[in-house]
C-alpha positions as CSV (number, residue, x, y, z in Angstrom):
1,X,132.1,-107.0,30.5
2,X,133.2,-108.5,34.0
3,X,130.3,-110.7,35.3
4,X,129.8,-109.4,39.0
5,X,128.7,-112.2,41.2
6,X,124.7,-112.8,41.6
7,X,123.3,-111.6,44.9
8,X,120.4,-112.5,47.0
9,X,119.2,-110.3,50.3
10,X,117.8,-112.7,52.9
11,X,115.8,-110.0,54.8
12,X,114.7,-112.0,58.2
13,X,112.4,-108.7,59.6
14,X,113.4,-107.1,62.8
15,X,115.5,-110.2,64.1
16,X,117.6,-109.7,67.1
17,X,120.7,-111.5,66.6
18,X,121.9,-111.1,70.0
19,X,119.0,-113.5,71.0
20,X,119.6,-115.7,68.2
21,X,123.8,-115.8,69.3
22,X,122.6,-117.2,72.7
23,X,120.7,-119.8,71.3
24,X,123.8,-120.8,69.1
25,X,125.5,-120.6,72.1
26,X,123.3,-123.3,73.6
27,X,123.5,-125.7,70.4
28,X,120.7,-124.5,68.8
29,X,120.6,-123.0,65.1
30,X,123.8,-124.8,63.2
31,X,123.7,-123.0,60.2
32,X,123.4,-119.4,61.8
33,X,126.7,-120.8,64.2
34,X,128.2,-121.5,60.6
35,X,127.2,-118.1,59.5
36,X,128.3,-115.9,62.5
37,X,131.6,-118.0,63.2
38,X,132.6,-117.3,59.4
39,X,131.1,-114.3,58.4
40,X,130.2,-112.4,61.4
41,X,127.7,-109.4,61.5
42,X,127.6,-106.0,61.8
43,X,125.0,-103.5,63.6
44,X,122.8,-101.3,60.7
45,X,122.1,-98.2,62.0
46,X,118.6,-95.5,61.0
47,X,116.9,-93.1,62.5
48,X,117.2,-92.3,66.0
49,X,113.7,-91.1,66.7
50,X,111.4,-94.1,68.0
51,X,108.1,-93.3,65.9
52,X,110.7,-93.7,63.1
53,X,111.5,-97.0,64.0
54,X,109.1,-98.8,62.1
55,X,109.3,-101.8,58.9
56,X,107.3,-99.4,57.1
57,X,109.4,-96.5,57.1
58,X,113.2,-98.5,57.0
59,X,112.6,-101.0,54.2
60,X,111.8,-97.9,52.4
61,X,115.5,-96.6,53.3
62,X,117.1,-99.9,52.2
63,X,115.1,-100.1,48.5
64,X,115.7,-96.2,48.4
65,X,118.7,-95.8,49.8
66,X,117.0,-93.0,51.5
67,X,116.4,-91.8,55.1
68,X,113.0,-91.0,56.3
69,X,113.7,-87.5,55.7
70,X,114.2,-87.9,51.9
71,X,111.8,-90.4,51.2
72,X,108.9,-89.2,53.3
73,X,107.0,-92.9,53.7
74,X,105.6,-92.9,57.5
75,X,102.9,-96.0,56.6
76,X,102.4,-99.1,55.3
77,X,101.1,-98.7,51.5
78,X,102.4,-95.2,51.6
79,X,105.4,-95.7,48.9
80,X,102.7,-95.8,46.5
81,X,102.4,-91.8,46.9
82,X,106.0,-91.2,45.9
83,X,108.1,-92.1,42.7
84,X,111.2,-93.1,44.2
85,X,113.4,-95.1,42.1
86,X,113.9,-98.1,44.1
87,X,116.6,-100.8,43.9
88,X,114.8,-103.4,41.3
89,X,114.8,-100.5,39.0
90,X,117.8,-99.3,38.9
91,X,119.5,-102.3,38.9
92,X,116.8,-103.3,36.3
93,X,117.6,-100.0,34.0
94,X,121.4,-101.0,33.9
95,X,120.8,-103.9,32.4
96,X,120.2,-107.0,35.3
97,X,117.5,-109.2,35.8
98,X,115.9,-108.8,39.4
99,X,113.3,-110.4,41.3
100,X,111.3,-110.0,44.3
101,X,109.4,-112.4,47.1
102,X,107.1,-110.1,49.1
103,X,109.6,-106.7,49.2
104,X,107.9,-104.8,52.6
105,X,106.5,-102.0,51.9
106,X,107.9,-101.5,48.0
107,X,106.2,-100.7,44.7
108,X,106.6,-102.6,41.6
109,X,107.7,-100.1,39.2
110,X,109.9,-102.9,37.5
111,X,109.5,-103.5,33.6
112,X,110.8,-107.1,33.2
113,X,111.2,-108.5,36.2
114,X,112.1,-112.6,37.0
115,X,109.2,-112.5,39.3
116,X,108.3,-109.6,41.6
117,X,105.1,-111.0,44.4
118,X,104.5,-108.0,46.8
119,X,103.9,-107.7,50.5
120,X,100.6,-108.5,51.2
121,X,99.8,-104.6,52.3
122,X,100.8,-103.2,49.9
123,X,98.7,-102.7,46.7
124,X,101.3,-102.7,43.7
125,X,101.6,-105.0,40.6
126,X,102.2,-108.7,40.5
127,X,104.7,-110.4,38.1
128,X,105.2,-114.0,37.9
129,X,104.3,-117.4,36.9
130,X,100.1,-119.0,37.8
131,X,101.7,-120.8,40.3
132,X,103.0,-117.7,42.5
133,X,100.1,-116.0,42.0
134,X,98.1,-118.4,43.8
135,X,100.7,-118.3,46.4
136,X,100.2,-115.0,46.4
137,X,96.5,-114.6,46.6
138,X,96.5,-117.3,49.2
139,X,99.0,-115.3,52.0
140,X,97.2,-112.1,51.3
141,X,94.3,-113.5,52.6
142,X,95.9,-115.4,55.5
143,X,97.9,-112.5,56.6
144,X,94.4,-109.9,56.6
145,X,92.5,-112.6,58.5
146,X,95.3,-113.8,61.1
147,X,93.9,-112.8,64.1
148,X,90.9,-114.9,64.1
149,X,93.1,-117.4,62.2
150,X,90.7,-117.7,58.9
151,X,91.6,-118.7,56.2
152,X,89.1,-119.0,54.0
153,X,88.6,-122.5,51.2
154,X,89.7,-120.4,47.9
155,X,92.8,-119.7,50.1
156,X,93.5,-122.7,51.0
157,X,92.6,-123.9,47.6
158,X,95.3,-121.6,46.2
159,X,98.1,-121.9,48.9
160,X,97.7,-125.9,47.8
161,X,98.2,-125.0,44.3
162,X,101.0,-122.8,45.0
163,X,103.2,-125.2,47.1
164,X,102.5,-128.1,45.1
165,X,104.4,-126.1,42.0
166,X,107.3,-124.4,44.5
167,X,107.8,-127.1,47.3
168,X,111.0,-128.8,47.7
169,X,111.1,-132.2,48.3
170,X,113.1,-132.0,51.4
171,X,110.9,-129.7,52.9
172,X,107.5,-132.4,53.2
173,X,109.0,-133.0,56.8
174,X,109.3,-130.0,58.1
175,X,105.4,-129.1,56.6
176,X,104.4,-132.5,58.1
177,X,105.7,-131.4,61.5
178,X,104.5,-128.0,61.7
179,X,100.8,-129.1,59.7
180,X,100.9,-132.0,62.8
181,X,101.7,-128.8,65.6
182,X,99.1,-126.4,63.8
183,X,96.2,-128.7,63.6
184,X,97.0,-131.0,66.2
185,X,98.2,-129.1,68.9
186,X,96.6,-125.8,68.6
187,X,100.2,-124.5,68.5
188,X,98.8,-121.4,66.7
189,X,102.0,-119.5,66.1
190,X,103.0,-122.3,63.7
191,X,101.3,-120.9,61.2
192,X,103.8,-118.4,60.6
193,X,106.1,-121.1,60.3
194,X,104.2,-122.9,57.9
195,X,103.6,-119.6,55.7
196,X,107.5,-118.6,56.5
197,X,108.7,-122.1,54.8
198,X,106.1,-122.0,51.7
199,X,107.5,-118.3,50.6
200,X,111.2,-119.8,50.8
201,X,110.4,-122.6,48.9
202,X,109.0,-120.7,46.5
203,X,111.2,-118.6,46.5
204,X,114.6,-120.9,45.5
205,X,112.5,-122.6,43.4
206,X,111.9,-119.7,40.8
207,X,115.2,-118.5,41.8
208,X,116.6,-122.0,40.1
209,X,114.0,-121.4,37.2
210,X,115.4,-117.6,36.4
211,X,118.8,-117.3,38.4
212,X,118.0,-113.1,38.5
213,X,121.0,-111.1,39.0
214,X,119.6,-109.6,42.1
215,X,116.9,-111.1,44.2
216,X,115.3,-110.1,47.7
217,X,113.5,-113.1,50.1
218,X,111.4,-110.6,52.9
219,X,109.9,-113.0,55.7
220,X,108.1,-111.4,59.0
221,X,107.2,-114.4,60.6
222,X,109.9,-114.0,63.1
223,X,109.2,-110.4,63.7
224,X,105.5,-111.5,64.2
225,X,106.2,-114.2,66.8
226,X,108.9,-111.5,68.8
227,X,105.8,-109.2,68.9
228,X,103.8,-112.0,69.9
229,X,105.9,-114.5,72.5
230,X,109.4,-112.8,73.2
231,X,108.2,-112.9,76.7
232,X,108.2,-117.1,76.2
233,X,112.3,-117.2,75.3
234,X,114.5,-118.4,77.9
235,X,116.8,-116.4,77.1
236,X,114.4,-113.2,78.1
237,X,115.2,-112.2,81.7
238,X,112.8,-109.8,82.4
239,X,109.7,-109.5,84.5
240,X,107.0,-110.1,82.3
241,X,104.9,-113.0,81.4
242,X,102.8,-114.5,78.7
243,X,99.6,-115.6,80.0
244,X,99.0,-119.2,80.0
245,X,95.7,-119.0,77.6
246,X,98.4,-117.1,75.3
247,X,100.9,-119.6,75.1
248,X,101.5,-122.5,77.4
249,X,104.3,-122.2,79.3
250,X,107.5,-124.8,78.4
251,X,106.9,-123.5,74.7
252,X,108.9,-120.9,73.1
253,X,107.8,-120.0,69.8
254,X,110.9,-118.0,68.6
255,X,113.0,-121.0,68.8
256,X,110.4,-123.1,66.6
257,X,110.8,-119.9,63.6
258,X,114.5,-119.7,64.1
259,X,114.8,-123.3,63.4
260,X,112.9,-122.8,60.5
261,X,115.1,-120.0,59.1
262,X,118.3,-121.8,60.4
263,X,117.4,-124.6,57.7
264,X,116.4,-121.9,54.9
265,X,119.8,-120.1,55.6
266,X,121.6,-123.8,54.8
267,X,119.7,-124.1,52.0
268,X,120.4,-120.6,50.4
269,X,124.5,-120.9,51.7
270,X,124.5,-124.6,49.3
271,X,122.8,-122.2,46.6
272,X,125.3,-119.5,47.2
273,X,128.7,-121.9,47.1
274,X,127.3,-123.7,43.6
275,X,126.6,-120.6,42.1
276,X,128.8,-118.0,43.5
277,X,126.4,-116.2,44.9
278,X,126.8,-113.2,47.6
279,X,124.6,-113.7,50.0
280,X,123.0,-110.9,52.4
281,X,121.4,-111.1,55.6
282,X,119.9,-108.6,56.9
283,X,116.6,-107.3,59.7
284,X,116.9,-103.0,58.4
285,X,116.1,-102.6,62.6
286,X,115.0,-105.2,65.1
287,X,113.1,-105.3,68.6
288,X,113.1,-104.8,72.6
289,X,111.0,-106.0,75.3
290,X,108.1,-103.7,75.9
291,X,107.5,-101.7,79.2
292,X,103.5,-101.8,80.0
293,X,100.7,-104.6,79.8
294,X,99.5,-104.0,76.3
295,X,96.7,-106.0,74.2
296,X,95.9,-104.9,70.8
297,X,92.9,-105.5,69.1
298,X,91.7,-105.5,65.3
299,X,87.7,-104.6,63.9
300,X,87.0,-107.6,62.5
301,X,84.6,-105.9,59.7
302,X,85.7,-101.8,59.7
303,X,82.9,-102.0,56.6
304,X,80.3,-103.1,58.8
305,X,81.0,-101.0,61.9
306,X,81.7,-97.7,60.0
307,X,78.4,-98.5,58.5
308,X,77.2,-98.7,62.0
309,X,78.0,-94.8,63.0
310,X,76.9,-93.4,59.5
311,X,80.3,-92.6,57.7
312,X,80.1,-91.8,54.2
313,X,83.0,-92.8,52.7
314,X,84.5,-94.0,48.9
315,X,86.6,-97.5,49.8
316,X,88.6,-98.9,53.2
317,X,91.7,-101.2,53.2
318,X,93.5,-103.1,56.1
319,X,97.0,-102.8,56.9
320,X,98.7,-105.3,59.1
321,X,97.1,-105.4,62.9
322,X,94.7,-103.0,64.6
323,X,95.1,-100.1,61.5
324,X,93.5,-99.2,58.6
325,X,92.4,-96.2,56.2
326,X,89.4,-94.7,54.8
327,X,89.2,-92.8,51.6
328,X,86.7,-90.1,50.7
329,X,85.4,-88.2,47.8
330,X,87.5,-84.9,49.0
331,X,88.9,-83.4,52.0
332,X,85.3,-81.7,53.6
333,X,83.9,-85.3,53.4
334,X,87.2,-86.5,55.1
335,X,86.7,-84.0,58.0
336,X,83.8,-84.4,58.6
337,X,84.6,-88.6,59.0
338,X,87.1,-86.9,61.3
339,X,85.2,-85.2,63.8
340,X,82.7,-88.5,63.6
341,X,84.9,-90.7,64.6
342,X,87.3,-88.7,66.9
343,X,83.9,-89.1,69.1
344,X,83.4,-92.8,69.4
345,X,84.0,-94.0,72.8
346,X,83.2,-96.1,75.4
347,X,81.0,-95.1,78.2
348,X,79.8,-97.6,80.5
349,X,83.4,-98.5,82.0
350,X,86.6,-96.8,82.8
351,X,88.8,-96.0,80.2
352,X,91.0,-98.6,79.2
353,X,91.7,-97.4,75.8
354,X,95.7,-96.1,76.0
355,X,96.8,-92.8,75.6
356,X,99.5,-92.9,73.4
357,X,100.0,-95.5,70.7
358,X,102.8,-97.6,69.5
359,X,104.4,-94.5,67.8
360,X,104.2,-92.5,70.7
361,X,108.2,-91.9,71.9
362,X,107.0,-91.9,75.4
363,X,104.0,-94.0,76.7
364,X,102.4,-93.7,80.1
365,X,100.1,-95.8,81.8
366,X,97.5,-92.7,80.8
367,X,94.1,-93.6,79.0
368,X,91.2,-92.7,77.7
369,X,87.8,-93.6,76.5
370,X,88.5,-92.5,72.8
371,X,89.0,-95.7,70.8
372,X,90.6,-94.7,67.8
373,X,93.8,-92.9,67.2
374,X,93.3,-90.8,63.9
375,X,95.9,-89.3,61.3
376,X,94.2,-87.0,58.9
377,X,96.1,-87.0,55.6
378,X,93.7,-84.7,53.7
379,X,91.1,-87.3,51.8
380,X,92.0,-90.3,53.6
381,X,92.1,-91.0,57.2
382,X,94.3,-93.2,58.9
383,X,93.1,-95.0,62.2
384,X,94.4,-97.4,64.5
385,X,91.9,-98.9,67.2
386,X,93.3,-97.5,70.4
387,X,95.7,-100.5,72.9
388,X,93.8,-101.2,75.5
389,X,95.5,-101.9,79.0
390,X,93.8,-105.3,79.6
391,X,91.1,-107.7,77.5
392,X,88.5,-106.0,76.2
393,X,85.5,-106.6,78.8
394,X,82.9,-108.6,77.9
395,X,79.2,-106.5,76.9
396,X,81.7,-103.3,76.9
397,X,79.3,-100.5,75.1
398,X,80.9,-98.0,72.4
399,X,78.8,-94.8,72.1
400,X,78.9,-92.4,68.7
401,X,76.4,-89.9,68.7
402,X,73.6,-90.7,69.4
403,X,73.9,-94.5,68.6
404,X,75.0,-96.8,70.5
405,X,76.8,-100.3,70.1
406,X,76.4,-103.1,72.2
407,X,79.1,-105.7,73.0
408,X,82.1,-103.9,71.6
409,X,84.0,-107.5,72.4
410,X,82.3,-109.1,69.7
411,X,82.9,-107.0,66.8
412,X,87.0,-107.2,68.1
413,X,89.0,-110.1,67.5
414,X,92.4,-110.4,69.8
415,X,95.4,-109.3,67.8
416,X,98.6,-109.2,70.4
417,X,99.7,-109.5,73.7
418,X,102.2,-107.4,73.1
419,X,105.8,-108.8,73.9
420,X,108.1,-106.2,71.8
421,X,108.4,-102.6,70.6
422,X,110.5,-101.5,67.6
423,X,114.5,-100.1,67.9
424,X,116.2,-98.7,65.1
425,X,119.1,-100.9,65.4
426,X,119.0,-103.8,62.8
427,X,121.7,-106.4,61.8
428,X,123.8,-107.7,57.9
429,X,125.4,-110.8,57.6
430,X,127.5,-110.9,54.4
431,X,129.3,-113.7,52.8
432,X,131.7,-111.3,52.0
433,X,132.6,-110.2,55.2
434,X,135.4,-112.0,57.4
435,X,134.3,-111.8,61.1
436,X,137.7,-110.3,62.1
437,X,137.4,-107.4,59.8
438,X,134.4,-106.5,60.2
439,X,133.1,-102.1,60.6
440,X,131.8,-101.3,63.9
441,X,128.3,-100.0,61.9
442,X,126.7,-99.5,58.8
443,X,124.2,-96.5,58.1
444,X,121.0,-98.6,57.0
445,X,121.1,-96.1,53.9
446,X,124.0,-97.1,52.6
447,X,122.9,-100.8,51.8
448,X,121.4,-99.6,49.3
449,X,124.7,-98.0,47.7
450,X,126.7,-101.3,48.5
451,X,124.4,-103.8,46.1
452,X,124.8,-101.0,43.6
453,X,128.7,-100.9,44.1
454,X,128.8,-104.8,44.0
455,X,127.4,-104.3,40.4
456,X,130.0,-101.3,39.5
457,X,127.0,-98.8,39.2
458,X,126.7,-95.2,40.6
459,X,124.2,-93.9,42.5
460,X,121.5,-92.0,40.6
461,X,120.5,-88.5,41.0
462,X,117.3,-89.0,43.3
463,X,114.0,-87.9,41.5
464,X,111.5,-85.5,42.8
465,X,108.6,-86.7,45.2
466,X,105.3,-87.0,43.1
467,X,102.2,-88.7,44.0
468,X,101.7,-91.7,42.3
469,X,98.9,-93.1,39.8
470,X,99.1,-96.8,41.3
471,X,98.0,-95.1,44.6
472,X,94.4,-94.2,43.4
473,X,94.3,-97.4,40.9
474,X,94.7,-100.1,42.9
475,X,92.5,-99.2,45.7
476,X,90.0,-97.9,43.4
């Protein structure tokens, strides 16, 4: 048997690297300079449609090797519903090891795996040692409270526990620095960082402990802070503006988490040369300034406020900013949620609840008094909480029914000033490729087939869609 070189996929979410070139070109960011001067990268390419433009629907196509038309998965969580065999398991069913650190939106359908630590929205099987688990438990948490930056003492009990069995000794500066912004300086978006560098950490250190045939690293810290602060780049020369209460001006919070991921990127290209390693980079699409004045806001308790307008419903789960489903005991019970909540709005101001949402492929400066945007998917319900064209006033009413709910701005917390929108155009650095031969695109899809031709396998004949067991289980 030939031995087929180990691989790891750096998968740096929804990274522009045209923004991270200019800072290279400014003498920023040496090891992505090394990177791009030797390697080069190439444009992925997915769907064309802009409400398909979305983490949750491409990582899908690059475990899959699917486009959204053959796997179906529109949300977060949703891959839970189908029986796609992803990467891990083929790979895993041909006889390699494989681990994962925080795959987006991918179930865990693995038998033996190194070490597979999901995304923190997505309800599927851990595997791994104590240690990761509290690392595990410990982000989960972070990442459902981030908007009112909580984080509760058993988290932080748990994150402790966790880096103190993954750190790397070289990496006690960089937490010192960004503990020292965080804390001392309010510099809020350094969390991310902080969280960013404890999953790579981790991550090389089991990778040293189990050296998998095929690993993944997923990190959305970067996406986050785009979403967040793009608007706060020098390099962005557009109109827009972060308010100053959002982030003081003079700061530019991209830089801070590419510096963070420039150092990572050294680390894993040392890791690569003494073990022969291919190494993949890649952000499946990336993002674009957006067009209007958007904030976003989150419900910070959906138990307590669906409660509130009498909903009668079987469990409720977050998902990663202003969204989140409700299940019910059948599809009657689900409708009649439907028409409930399809009713709540505010009524003592004008509308400043938007229109169209995120996913809408054209969105006008249109709103309406409706809060929540609703997707009825038989016995769930899937809501977002309406953007809003400016802060949330203060002693805004909300009106369902007959009841009515006072101060709307203090059941909110503040989620995003919205800096970016999602483009289906994403980015793979390879250290096989030699920038001067290098194809003019890749079909996000085909990843998928390339780590399986690395290995000499063959693509296997896609199973049917069925609903999946671990979809009722683990929200149960």
């Amino acid at each position: 048997m030939i031995l087929m070189k180990k691989v790891i996929s750096l998968q740096l979410n929804e990274l522009n690297f045209n923004y991270i070139k200019k800072y290279v070109e400014d003498g920023h960011l040496p090891e992505f300079k090394k990177l791009f001067d030797t390697h080069g990268f190439v444009p992925t390419k997915s769907e064309d449609a802009h409400e398909l433009a979305n983490p949750w629907i491409q990582w899908p196509t690059v475990h899959s090797g699917l486009d959204y038309a053959e796997h179906g998965v529109f949300r977060l969580g949703d891959i839970l519903k189908t029986n796609h065999e992803l990467i891990y398991e083929v790979l895993e069913r041909n006889g390699l090891t494989v681990a994962a650190m925080c795959p987006f939106n991918a179930a865990n359908n693995t038998q033996r795996p190194a070490f597979f630590v999901p995304d923190p929205w997505t309800l599927t099987p851990f595997a791994g040692p104590k240690s990761l688990k509290f690392l595990y438990d410990g982000v989960r948490q972070a990442s459902d409270d981030y908007a009112n930056s909580r984080i509760s003492p058993r988290s932080m009990v748990q994150l402790v526990l966790g880096a103190l069995a993954n750190f790397q000794v070289t990496s006690v500066p960089h937490y010192l620095r960004q503990m020292l912004n965080y804390y001392g300086q309010n510099k809020k978006w350094y969390r991310a960082l902080i969280c960013d560098r404890l999953l790579g950490d981790a991550f090389i250190t089991q990778w040293k402990r189990y050296q998998p045939d095929f690993s993944t690293l997923f990190l959305n810290g970067g996406a986050h802070l785009q979403h967040h602060y793009l608007f706060s780049s020098k390099y962005y020369s557009g109109p827009r503006t972060n308010p100053e209460w959002h982030v003081p001006q003079g700061e530019d919070p991209l830089l801070d988490i590419l510096r963070v991921y420039d150092t990572l990127i050294g680390e894993l290209a040392q890791l690569a040369e003494k073990h022969d390693i291919r190494l993949m980079i890649m952000t499946a699409l990336s993002q674009a300034p957006h067009e209007r004045v958007t904030y976003y806001y989150r419900l910070k308790n959906q138990v307590a406020f669906l409660d509130r307008i009498g909903i009668d419903y079987v469990s409720t789960y977050r998902l990663m900013t202003e969204d989140f489903v409700i299940k019910f005991q059948d599809e009657v019970s689900a409708m009649r949620a439907h028409r409930i909540l399809e009713s709540v709005c505010s009524f003592d101001c004008e509308p400043i609840f938007y229109k169209e949402t995120g996913d809408s492929p054209i969105r006008t400066q249109a709103t309406v008094p409706n809060i929540f945007h609703i997707e009825n998917r038989g016995s769930d319900l899937y809501l977002q909480l309406r953007p809003v064209n400016q802060a949330v006033p203060k002693s805004m009413k909300v009106r369902s029914g007959d009841v009515i709910i006072q101060e709307f701005d203090a059941l909110v917390d503040f989620a995003q000033f919205k800096n970016t929108h999602h483009v289906g155009d994403g980015y793979l650095s390879d250290n096989t490729f030699d920038q001067h031969n290098l194809p003019p695109e890749i079909p996000l899809k085909n990843v998928f087939d390339i780590i399986l031709n690395h290995f000499g396998i063959t693509r296997p004949v896609a199973r049917e869609t069925v609903g999946s067991p671990l979809y009722e289980d683990v929200r149960a």
